[in-house]
N, C-alpha and C positions, 0 to 999 in steps of 0.2 A: 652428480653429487656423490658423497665416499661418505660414509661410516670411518673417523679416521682416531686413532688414539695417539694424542699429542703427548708426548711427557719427555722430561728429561731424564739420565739414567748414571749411575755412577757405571764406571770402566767394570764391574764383579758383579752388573748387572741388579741395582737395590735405586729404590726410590726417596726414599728418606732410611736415614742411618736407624739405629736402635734407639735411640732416644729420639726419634720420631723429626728428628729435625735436620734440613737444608741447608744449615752453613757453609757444609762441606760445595752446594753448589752456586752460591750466590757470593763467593772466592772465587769463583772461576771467571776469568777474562773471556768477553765473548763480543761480538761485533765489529773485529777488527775491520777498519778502512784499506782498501788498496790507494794507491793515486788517483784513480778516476773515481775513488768517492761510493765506492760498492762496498757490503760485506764480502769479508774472504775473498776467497776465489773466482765467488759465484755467490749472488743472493738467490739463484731459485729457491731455497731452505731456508731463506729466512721466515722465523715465527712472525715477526710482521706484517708480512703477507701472507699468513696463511690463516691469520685471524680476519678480514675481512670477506675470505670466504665461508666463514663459517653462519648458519644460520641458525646452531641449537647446541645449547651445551647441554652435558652431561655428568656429576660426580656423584661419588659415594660419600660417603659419612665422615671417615676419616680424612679425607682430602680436603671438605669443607668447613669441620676444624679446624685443620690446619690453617685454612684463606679467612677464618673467622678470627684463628688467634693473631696472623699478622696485621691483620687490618684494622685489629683494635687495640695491639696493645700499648696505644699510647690515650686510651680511655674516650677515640672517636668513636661513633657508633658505626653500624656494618653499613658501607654503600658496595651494592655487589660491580665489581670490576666488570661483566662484558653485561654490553646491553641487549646482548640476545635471551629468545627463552631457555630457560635454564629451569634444569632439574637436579634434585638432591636425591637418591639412594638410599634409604633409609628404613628401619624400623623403628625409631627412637620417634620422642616426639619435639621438634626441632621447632623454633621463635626465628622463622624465614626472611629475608630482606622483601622488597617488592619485586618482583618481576621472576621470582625462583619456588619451583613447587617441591613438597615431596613427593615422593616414589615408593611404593612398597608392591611388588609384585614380580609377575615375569617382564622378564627384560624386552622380552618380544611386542607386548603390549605397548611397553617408552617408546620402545625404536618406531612404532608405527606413528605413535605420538608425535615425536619429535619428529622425526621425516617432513611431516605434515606441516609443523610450524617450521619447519627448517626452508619451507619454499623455496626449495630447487638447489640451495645452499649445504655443507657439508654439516652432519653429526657430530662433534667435537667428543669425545671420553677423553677428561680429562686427568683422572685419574679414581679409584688407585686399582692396581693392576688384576684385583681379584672380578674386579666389576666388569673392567675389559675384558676378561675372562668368560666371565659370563656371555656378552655377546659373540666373542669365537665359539663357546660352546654352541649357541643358537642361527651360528652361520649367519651373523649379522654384522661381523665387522671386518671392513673392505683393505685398510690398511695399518701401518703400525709406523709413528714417524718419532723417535731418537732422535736426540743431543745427548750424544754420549761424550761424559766427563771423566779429565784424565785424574781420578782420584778413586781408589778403592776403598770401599769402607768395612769388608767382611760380612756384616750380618745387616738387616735391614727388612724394608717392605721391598718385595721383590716385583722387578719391572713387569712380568706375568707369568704367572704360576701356572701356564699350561704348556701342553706335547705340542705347537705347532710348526707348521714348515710356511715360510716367508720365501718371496721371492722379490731381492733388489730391485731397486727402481731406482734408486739415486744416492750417492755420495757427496756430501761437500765440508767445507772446512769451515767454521764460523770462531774466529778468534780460536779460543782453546778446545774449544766442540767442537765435535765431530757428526754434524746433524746424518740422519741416515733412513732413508723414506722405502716402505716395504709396501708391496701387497702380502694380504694375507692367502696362503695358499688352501690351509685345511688343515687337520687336526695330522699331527704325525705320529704315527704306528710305530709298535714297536715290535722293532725288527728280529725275531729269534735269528739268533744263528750270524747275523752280522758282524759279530764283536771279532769272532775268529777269523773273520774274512777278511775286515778291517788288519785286522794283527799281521797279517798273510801280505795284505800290500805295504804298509809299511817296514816289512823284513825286505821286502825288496827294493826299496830305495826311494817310494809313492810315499803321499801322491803328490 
């Protein structure tokens, strides 16, 4: 089982634009068919299959807003979309669907939590990137998997607002995405003295 953070991302690296909203990615074409009836290239990336390994979600406040405002605003009442245990982030005091708790503490406390109900199954953080954040800080999350979208929005919720170093694990094409699956490495240090060095190999034709 992974600790994994699922989300989609605009190309300048933003989750939702400044007006807090996803248009810009629900315009984008995604699940193209080959002839043999596959996504893209390759479905190993596809999110279809990566939801029924999952065994526990995870969101913060704002993200759950957001899946509050879509999902009612044609004046249905909330049915939470995955049927797994699901937890909310928060310090507010939130009117919950069935099957979804809050959250206010250290992040370390959820992760064990969820693990637990995740029975052998992967952690989901599904968004939003500060929360994600939190667990890299606490050496608690194992991967980082993008659908990155060919549209730039300038300013926004940023996909995570931390130093870290990732290491590829996989590239594939999904219609207009660009899905792209990492482990997490560790926090990345900042490097005095590099900038020069850098400067030094690109005067010479690197890298």
């Amino acid at each position: 089982m992974a600790t994994t953070y699922c989300t989609a991302t605009s190309l300048d690296g933003y989750l939702a634009d400044d007006e807090e909203s996803l248009s810009w990615l629900f315009a984008t074409a995604g699940h193209d068919r080959d002839p043999q009836g596959r996504y893209g290239d390759d479905d190993a990336l596809d999110f279809d299959r990566f939801l029924p390994t999952v065994g526990a979600v995870v969101c913060g406040a704002n993200t759950y807003a957001w899946l509050h405002r879509e999902l009612t605003h044609d004046g249905s009442d909330l049915v939470w979309p995955y049927e797994q245990p699901s937890w909310v982030v928060t310090h507010r005091a939130l009117d919950l669907p069935k099957g979804v708790t809050s959250f206010a503490g250290d992040v370390r406390e959820l992760h064990a939590t969820a693990t637990q109900a995740a029975a052998g199954r992967d952690v989901w953080i599904v968004g939003g990137g500060d929360l994600a954040g939190q667990f890299a800080d606490a050496g608690l999350l194992d991967r980082v998997w993008v659908h990155q979208t060919p549209v730039t929005l300038g300013a926004g919720a940023p996909l995570l607002p931390r130093r870290l170093r990732l290491q590829r694990l996989e590239v594939r094409r999904d219609g207009q995405f660009t899905a792209m699956l990492f482990d997490v490495v560790g926090p990345e240090p900042r490097r005095v003295g590099d900038v020069d060095g850098a400067a030094a190999v690109y005067a010479e034709g690197g890298p």
